[in-house]
C-alpha positions in Angstrom: 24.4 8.5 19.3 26.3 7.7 22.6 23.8 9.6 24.5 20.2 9.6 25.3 19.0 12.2 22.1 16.7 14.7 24.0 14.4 17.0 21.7 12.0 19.6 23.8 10.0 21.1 21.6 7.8 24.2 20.3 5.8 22.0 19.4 2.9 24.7 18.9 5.8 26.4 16.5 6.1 23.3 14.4 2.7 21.5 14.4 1.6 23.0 10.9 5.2 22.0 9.3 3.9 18.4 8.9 1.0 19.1 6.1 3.1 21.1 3.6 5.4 19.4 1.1 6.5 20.0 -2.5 9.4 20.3 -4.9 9.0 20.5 -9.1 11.3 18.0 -10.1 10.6 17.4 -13.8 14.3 16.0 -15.2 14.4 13.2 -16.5 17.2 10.9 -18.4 17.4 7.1 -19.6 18.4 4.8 -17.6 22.4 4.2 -16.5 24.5 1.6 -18.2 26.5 -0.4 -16.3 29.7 1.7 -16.9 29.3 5.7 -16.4 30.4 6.6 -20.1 30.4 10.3 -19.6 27.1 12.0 -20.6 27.0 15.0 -21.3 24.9 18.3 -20.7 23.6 20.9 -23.0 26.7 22.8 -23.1 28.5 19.6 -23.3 30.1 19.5 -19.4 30.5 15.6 -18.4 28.2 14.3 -15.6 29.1 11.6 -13.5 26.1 8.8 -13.3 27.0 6.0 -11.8 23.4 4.4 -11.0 19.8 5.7 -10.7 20.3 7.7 -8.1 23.0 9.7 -7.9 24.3 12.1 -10.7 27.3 14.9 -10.4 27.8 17.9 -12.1 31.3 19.4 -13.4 29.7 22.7 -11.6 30.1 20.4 -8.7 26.8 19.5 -7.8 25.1 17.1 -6.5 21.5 15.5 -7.5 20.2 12.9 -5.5 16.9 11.4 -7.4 14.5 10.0 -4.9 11.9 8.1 -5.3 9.6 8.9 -2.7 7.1 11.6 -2.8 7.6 14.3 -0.6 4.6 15.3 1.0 5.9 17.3 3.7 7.3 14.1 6.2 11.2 15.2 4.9 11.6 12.4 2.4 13.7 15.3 0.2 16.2 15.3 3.2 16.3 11.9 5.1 17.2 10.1 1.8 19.6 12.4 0.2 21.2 12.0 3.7 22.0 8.9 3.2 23.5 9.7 0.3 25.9 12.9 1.1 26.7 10.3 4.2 28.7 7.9 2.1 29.5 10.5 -0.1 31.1 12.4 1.9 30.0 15.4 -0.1 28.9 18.4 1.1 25.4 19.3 2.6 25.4 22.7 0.4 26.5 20.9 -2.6 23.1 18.7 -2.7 20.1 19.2 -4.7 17.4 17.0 -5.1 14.7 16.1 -8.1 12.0 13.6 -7.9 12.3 10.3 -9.5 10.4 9.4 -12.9 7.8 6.5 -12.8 9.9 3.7 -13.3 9.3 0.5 -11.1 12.5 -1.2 -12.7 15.0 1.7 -11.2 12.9 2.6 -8.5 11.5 0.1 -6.6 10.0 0.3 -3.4 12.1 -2.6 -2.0 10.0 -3.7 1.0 6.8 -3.9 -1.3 8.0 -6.0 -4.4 8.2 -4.6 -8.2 6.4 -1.5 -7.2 7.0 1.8 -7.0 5.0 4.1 -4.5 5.3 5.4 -0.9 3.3 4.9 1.8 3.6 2.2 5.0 6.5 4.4 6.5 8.6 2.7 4.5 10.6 5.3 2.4 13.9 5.3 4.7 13.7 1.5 5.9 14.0 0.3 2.2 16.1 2.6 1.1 18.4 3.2 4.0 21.2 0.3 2.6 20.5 1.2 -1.1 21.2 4.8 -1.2 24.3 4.4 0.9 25.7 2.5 -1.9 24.4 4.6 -4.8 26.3 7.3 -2.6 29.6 5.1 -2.0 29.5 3.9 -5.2 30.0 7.4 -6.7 32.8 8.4 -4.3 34.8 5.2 -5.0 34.5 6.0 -8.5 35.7 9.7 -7.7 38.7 8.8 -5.4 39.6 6.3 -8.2 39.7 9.4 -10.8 41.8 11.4 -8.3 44.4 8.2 -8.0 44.6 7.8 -11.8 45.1 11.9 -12.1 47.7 12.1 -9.3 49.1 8.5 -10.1 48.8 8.0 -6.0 47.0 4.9 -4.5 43.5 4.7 -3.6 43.5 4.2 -0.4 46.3 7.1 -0.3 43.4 9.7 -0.4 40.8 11.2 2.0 37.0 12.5 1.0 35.2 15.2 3.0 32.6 18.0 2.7 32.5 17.5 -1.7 37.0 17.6 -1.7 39.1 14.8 -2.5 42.6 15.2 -1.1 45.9 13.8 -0.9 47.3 14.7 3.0 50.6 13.2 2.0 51.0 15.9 -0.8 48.5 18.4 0.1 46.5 18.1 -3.6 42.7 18.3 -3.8 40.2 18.0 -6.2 36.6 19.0 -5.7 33.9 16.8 -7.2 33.4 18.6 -9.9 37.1 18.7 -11.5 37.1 14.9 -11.5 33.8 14.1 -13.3 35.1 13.9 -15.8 37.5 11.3 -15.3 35.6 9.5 -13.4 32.8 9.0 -15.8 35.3 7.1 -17.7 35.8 4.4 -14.9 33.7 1.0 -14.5 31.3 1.1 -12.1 31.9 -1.0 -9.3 30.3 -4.1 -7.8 30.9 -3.9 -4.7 31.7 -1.2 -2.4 32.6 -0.6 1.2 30.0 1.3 3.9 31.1 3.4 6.7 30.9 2.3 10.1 28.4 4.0 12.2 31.0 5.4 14.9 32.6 7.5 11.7 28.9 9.1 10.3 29.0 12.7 9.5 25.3 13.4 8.2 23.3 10.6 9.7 22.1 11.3 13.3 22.7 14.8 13.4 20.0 17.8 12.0 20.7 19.1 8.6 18.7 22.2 6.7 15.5 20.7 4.9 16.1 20.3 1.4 12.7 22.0 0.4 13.0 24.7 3.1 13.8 27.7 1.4 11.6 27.1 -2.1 8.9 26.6 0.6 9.3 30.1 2.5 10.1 32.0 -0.7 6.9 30.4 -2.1 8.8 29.0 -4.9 7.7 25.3 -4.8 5.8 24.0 -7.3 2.7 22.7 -6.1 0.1 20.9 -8.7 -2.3 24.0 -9.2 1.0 26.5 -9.4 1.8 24.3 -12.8 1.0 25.9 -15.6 1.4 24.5 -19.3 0.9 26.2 -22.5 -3.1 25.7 -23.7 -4.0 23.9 -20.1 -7.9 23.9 -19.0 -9.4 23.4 -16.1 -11.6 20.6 -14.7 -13.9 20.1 -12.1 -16.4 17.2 -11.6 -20.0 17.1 -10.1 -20.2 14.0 -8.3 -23.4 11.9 -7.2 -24.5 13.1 -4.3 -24.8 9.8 -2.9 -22.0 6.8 -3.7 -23.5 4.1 -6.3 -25.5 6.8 -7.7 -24.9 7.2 -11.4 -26.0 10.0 -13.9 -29.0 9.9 -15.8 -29.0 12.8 -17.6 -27.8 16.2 -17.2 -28.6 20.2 -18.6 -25.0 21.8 -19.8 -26.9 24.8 -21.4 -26.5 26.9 -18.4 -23.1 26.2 -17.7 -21.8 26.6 -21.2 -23.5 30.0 -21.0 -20.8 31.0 -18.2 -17.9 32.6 -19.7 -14.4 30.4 -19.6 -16.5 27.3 -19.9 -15.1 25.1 -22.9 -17.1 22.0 -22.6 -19.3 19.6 -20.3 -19.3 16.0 -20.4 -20.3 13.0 -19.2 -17.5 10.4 -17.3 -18.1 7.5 -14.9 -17.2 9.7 -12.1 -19.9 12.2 -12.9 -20.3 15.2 -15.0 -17.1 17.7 -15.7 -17.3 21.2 -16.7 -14.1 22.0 -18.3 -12.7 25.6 -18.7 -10.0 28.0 -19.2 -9.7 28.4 -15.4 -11.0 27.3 -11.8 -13.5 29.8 -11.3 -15.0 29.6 -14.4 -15.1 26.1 -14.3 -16.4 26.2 -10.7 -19.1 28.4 -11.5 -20.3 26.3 -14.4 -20.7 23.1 -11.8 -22.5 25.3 -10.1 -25.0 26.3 -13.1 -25.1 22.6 -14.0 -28.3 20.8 -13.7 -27.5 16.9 -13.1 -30.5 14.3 -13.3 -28.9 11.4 -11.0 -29.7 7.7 -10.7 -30.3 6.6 -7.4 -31.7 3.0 -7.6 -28.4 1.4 -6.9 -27.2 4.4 -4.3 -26.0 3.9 -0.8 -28.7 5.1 1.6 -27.5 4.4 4.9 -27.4 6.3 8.3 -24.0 6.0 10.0 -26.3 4.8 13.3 -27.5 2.3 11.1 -24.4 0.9 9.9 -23.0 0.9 13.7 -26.5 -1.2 14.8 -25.7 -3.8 12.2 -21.8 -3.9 13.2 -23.2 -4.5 16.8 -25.3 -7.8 15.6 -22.3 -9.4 13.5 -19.8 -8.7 16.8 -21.8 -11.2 18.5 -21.2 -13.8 16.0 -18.0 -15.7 15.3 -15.8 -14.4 12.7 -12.9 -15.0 10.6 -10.2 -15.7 13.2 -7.3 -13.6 12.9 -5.3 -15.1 16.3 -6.2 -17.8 18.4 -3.9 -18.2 21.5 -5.1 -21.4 24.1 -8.4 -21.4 25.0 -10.1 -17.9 25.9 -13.7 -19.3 26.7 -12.8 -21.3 29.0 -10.1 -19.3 30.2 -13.1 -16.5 30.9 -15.2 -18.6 32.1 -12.8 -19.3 35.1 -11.6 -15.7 35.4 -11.1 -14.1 38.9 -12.6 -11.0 37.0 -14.1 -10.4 33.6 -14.3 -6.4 31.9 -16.4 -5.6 28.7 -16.1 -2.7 26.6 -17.3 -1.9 23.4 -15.7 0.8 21.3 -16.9 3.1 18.3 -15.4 4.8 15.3 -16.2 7.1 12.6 -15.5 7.1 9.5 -12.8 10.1 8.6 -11.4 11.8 6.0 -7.9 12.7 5.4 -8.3 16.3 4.9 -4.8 16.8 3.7 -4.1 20.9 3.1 -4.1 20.1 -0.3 -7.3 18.0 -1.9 -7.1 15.8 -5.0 -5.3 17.2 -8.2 -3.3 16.2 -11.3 -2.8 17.4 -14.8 -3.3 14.8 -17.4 -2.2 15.2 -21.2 -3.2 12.9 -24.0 -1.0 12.6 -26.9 -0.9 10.0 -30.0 1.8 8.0 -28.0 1.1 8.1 -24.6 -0.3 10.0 -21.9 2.0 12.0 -19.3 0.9 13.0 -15.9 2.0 15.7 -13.3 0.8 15.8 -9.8 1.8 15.0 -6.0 2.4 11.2 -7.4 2.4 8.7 -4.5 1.0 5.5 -5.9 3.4 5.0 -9.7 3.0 1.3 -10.5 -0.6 1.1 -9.7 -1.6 4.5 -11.6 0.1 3.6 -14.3 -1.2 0.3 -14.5 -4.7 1.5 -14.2 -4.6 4.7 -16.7 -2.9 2.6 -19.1 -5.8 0.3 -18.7 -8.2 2.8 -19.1 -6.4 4.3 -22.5 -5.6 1.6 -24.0 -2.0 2.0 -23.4 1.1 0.2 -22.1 2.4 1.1 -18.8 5.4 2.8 -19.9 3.5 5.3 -22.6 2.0 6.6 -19.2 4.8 9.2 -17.7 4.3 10.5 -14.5 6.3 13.8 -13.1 6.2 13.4 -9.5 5.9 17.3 -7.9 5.6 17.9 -4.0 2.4 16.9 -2.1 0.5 19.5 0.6 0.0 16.5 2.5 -2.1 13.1 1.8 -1.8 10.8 4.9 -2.8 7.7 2.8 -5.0 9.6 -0.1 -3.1 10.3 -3.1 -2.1 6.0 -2.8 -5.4 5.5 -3.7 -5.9 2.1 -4.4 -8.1 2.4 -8.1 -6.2 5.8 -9.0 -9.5 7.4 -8.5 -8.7 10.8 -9.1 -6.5 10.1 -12.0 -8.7 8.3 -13.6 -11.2 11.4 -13.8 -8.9 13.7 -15.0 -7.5 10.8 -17.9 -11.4 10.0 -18.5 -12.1 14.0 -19.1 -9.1 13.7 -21.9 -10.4 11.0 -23.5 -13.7 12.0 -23.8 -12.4 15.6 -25.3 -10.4 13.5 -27.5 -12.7 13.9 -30.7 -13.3 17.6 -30.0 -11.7 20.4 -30.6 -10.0 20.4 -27.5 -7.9 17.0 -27.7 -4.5 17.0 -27.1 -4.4 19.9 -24.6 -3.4 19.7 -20.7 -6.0 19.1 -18.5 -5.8 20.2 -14.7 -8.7 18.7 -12.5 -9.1 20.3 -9.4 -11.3 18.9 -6.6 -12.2 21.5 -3.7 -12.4 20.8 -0.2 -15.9 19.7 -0.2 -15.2 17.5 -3.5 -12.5 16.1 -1.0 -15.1 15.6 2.1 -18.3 14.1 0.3 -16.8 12.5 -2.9 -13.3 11.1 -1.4 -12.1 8.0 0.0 -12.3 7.4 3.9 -10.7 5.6 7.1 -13.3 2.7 7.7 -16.0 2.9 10.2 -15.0 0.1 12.5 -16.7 -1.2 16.2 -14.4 -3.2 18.1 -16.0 -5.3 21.1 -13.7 -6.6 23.7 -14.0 -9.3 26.6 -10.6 -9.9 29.0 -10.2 -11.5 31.8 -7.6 -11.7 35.4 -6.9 -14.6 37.9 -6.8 -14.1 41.5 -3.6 -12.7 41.4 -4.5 -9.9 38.7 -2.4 -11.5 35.7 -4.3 -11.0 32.6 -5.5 -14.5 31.8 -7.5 -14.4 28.6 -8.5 -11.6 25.8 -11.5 -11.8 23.2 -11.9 -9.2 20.8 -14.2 -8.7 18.0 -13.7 -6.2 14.9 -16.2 -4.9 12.4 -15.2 -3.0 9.6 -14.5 -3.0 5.7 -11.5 -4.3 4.3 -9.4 -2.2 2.9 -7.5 -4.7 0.6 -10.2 -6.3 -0.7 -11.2 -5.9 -4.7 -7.9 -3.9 -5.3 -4.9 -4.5 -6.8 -3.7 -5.8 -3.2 -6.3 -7.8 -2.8 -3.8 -11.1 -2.2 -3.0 -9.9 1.2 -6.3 -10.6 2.5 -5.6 -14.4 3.5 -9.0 -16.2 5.0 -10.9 -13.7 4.8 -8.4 -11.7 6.8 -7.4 -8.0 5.8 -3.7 -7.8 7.7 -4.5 -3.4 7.7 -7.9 -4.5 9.8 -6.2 -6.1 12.7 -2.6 -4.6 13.0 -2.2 -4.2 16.6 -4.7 -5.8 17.9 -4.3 -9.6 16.0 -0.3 -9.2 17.2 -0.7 -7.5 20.6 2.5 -7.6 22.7 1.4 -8.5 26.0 1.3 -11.8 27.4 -1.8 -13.4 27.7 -1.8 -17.1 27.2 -5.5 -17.1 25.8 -6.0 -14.8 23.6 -8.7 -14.4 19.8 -8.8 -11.7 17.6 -12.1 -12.3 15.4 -12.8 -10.2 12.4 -16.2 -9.2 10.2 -15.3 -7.1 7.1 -19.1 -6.5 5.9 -19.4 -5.0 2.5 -20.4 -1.2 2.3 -20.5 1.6 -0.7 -18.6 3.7 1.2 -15.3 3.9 -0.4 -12.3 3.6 2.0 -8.8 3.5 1.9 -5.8 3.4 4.2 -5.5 6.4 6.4 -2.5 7.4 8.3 -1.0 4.8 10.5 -4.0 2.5 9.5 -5.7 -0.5 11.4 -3.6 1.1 14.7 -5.8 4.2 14.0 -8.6 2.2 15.7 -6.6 -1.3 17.1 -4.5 0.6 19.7 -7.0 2.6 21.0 -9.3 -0.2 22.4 -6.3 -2.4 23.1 -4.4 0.2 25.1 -8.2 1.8 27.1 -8.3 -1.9 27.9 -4.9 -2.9 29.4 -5.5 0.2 31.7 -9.3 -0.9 32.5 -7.3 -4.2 33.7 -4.6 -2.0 35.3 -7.1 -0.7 37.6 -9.1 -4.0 38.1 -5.6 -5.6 39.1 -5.2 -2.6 41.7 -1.9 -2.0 39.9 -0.5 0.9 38.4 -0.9 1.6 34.3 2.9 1.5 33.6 3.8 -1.5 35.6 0.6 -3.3 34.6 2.0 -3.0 31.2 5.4 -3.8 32.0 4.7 -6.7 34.0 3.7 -8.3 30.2 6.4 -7.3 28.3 9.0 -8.9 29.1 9.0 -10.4 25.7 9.3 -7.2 24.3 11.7 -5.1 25.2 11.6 -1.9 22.6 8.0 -1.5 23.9 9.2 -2.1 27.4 11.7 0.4 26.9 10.0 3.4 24.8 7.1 3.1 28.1 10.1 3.4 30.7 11.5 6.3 28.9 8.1 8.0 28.5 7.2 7.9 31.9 10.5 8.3 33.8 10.6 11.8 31.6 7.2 12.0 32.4 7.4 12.2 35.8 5.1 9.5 36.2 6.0 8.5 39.5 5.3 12.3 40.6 2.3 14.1 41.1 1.0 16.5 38.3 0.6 19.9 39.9 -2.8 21.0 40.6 -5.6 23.1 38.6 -7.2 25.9 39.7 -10.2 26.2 41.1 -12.6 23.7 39.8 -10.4 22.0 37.7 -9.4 18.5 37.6 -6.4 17.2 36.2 -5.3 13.6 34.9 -2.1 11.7 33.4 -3.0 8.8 30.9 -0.4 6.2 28.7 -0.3 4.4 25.9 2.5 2.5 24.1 2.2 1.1 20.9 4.0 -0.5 18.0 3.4 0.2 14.0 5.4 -0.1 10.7 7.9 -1.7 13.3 8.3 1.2 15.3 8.0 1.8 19.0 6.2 4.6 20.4 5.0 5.5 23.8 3.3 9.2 24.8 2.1 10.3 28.2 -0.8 13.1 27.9 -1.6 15.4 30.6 -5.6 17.1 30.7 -6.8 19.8 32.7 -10.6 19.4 33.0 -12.2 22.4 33.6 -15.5 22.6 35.3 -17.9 23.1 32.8 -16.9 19.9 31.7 -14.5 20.8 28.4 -10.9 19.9 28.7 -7.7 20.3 27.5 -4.6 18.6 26.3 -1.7 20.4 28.4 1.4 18.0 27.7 2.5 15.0 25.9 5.8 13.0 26.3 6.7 10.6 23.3 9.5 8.2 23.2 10.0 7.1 20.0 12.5 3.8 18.9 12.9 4.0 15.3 16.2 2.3 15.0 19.3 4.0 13.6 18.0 7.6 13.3 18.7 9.6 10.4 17.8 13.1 11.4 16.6 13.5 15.0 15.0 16.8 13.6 12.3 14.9 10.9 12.0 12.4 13.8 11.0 14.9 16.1 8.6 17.3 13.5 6.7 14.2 12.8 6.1 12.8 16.5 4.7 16.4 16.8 3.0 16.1 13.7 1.4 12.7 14.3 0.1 13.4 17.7 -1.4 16.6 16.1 -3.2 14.7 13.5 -4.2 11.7 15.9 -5.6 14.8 18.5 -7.7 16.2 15.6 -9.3 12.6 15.2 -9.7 12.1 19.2 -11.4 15.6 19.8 -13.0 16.3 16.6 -13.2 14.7 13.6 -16.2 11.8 12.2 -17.6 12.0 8.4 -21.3 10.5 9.3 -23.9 9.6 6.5 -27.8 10.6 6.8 -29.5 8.5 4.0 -26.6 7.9 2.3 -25.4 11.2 2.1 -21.8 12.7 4.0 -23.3 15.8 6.7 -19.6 16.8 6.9 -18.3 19.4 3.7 -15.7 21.7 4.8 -13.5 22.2 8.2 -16.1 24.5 10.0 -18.2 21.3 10.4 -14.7 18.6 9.9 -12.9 21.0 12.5 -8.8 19.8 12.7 -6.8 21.1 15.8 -5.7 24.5 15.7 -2.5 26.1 16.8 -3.5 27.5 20.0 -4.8 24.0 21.1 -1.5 21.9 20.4 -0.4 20.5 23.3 3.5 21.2 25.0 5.2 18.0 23.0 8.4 16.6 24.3 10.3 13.8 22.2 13.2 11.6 23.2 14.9 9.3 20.6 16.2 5.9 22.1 19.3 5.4 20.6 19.5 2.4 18.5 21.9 0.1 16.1 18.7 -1.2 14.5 18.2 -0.7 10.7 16.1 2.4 10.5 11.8 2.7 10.9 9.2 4.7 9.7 8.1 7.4 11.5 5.7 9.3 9.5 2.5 7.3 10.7 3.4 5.6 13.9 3.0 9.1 16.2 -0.6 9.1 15.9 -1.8 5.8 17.4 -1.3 5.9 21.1 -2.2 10.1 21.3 -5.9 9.2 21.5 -5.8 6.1 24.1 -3.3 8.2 26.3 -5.9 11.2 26.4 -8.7 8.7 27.2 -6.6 7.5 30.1 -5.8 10.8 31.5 -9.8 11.7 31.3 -10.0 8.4 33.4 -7.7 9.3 35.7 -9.4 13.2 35.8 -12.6 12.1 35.8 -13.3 8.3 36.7 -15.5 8.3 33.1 -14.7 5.4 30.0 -14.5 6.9 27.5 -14.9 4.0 24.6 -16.2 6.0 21.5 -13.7 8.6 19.0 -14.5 11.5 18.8 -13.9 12.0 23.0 -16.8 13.6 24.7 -17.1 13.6 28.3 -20.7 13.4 30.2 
């Protein structure tokens, strides 16, 4: 970590890596006592379980239970990383199995007594805590080995799963002292490594989940299968609020595989001894819905009314000085308004679970990425305690926000289909609800529809002097569980990055509207920056140009109270080439650099994008140069898959993607009208790592925001056109 760490990537090689994700990790033991007393196996071997997170083998192995989901962003190898690190075991020794649903053990540190993932925060709270579940198990190993060879502790040396003695040339694997070392207290305190000595961290290592992945061996949630399991699917409303008012099964029954229809909040499910019979039966169902109370709205509509409230005063998020007046002195004043869709998530894999009801509980399996919540709501819903629900957590294809659904909604369909079998014939056995991709499109959860308008102003010297901005969108937040974090009528997730923009401006207010729609929505990846940076970083380089200075050292010029921005824009651009000219088109083309730098989940990242614009007006994305400051980082290799990853999924948004409602009913159903970027269209994606002593960051959201304000700036600078609205369409 001496050295600048310089990835150039394939990125058109790796872009689909991000999506996958999945690992069956169904084991599952009480909790540890405070002294590892040597439990044993089924054919009685000892097994060295020091804490709830780290448990060896007399075959020498080593689990390390996380508690994340894995959901293709390399949870399953950043965090057993940390582990093997203070270890000191070796990488091929490591294997990895999915935590149980268990807030008490498992606990997402940076969000309270709650156990989930999502916020980019599965390394940063658990980048201290797994270190010591990993020292703590090789203090108690090199205590075994001092006892055995009656040497002293400190007398011995750990590396790559061996503990030896130089002075006499003995060693031990891991495995021959398990069992002594089961016997041994569990200490209190233990000693970390100093970063100059790491082995593991900062270097690539093999994915955990690589090879189950390519042999096709993971366990996904439709490859379980459990003796007697049926499967569910559900016909939902065909327009949100709308409720059933009657419905025909007679046709569907007659399909052969169909079991049973029946009625649940959600809709109507048709439930039978496999997909396509159950499919097919949906499809032979007549449903008589209830529309008085449905949502009937035209996404024009919605945006017309989200117009009117940004001319009113809102909830104030930031209030800096005094903008008004600071405006109304202004050398120069720019307005823009910006527009954006709502989107869907449109992981590779939609909504699943398997649900089974039994007189003392209910267990779950599925891609679980929200435990504390969904069991908290399913026990709700059965009349249970929390800990009768069990949840197996399995791999995820992906869920950029969706599986942490904030009222379990998918869960609850499947647990509501169980119950209402419960007097039937069929209670008691497995059920698997599957929702396709256009259950996923028109029934799901989506990333608000927001319009942001925005008023700034210069002196005569072209210093940016005031900022006025206005959002409009639903909160997220409020009426869930997390409904506490929205503080005077303030949802935090609506105004991240705008509401603590880094630039200095000594008059500066953030206002917010969170009008009340039907829609359902839900945090999608990287969040309030998925709309925030884009009109705050379009801006600063409408104000670049006003000022007559250039984009980079406009925006450096205000940072001087920043520094990791300042320095992830420097890096960007200096590898960039920003000071150079891009090389010309051919004929007829016109080509354009554009930048962006922004901060999320308290990560830095900067991206310069390079278009060609061709002459009937289409265009392309040719290059993009991230700099990403994440703090210590783990594996450069995850850092760099999910840069690419991010600004592939925040490109899909900028060129393509909006769900849009006509009367209250999504257009969108499938990707040949949702299109995602495709392989051939993934930009050349260059990622440099500042090196850093800082605890680590996320990185598995905060790639995406600044890919759509940096393409929008290098159409500018190709074109002379503002672009202000997402999806990016030139005129």
């Amino acid at each position: 970590m001496n050295e600048m760490i310089h990835i150039v990537n394939e990125s058109r090689r790796r872009f689909l890596q991000v999506g996958a994700g999945l690992t069956l990790a169904l084991y599952f033991r009480p909790g540890p006592a405070q002294t590892a007393s040597a439990p044993t196996g089924e054919a009685g071997d000892a097994v060295l379980e020091p804490n709830a997170f780290v448990r060896i083998g007399e075959d020498n192995t080593v689990t390390v239970i996380v508690k994340h989901l894995e959901m293709g962003q390399g949870v399953y190898t950043g965090l057993p990383t940390l582990v093997a690190e203070e270890l000191d075991a070796a990488w091929s020794q490591l294997r990895v199995e999915g935590a149980p649903a268990d807030a008490k053990r498992y606990n997402n540190l940076l969000w309270g007594p709650m156990q989930g993932t999502g916020g980019s925060t599965a390394t940063a709270n658990s980048f201290e805590q797994l270190r010591r579940a990993g020292a703590t198990a090789r203090a108690m190993l090199v205590d075994a080995a001092a006892q055995q060879w009656k040497v002293p502790a400190e007398s011995l040396s750990v590396s790559a799963g061996v503990v030896t003695h130089p002075a006499s040339g003995r060693k031990a694997s891991f495995g021959e002292l398990v069992k002594t070392a089961a016997t041994l207290p569990v200490p209190s305190e233990v000693k970390l490594k100093d970063p100059r000595d790491f082995v593991f961290i900062g270097k690539p290592v093999i994915r955990t989940d690589s090879r189950a992945k390519i042999q096709g061996a993971a366990i996904f949630t439709l490859d379980l299968r459990l003796p007697d399991m049926l499967t569910a699917v559900v016909a939902h409303p065909p327009r949100f609020g709308a409720k059933v008012k009657g419905f025909d099964a007679s046709r569907a029954k007659a399909v052969r595989g169909v079991e049973e229809v029946v009625s649940i909040p959600a809709g109507v499910a048709v439930v039978a001894r496999d997909f396509w019979a159950a499919q097919k039966g949906r499809n032979a169902l007549t449903v008589d819905w209830n529309e008085s109370a449905a949502f009937k709205l035209d996404s024009a509509t919605i945006m017309a009314q989200y117009r009117e409230l940004a001319r009113q005063p809102g909830a104030v998020a930031r209030k800096d000085g005094d903008p008004e007046a600071a405006l109304a002195n202004a050398a120069k004043v720019l307005e823009a308004q910006y527009e954006f869709p709502f989107l869907a998530h449109a992981a590779m894999e939609p909504m699943d679970c398997v649900v089974q009801l039994r007189p003392d509980g209910c267990e779950i399996w599925n891609g679980e990425q929200f435990q504390t919540v969904d069991q908290a709501t399913l026990a709700n819903l059965l009349g249970l305690r929390p800990e009768q629900v069990k949840i197996n957590m399995l791999y995820a294809g992906g869920s950029f926000g969706r599986r942490a659904n904030p009222h379990s909604d998918y869960l609850v369909e499947a647990a509501a289909i169980a119950k209402a079998l419960g007097a039937g014939p069929l209670a008691g056995r497995p059920i698997k609800l599957v929702w396709t991709r256009e259950d996923d499109m028109r029934a799901g959860y989506y990333r608000p529809l927001y319009f942001h308008s925005l008023r700034a102003g210069l002196d005569k010297d072209g210093k940016l002097l005031a900022w006025q901005q206005w959002i409009v969108g639903q909160s997220i937040m409020a009426g869930t569980a997390l409904d506490g974090m929205v503080k005077n009528g303030i949802d935090p997730t609506s105004v991240e990055g705008a509401a603590n923009l880094p630039y200095a401006v000594p008059n500066i207010q953030v206002d917010l509207h969170s009008p009340k729609l039907a829609v359902p929505v839900q945090w999608w990846r990287s969040v309030g920056s998925t709309h925030t940076a884009f009109s705050t970083e379009t801006m600063i380089d409408e104000l670049a140009q006003a000022a007559g200075k250039d984009p980079v050292q406009f925006r450096l010029d205000l940072l001087g109270q920043h520094p990791r921005h300042a320095g992830v824009l420097r890096l960007a651009a200096a590898k960039a080439g920003w000071e150079q000219p891009l090389t010309p088109g051919k004929a007829g083309e016109r080509r354009g650099r554009g930048v962006a730098v922004h901060e999320s989940f308290n990560s830095f990242v900067a991206q310069v994008a390079e278009v060609t614009v061709r002459a009937d007006g289409g265009f392309a994305v040719d290059r993009v140069v991230c700099a990403v400051d994440c703090g210590i980082a783990i594996n450069p290799d995850i850092i760099q898959a999910q840069m690419e990853g991010g600004i592939g999924f925040g490109l899909s948004a900028a060129l393509y993607s909006a769900i849009t409602f006509k009367e209250g009913q999504v257009e969108q159903s499938n990707f040949h009208d949702y299109p995602l970027l495709r392989l051939g269209e993934m930009p050349a994606v260059e990622v440099y790592i500042v090196p850093s002593t800082e605890p680590p960051t996320g990185v598995g959201e905060p790639g995406v925001p600044p890919i759509a304000p940096a393409v929008a700036n290098a159409l500018f600078a190709a074109t002379g056109q503002r672009l202000r609205q997402l999806p990016l369409r030139l005129t």
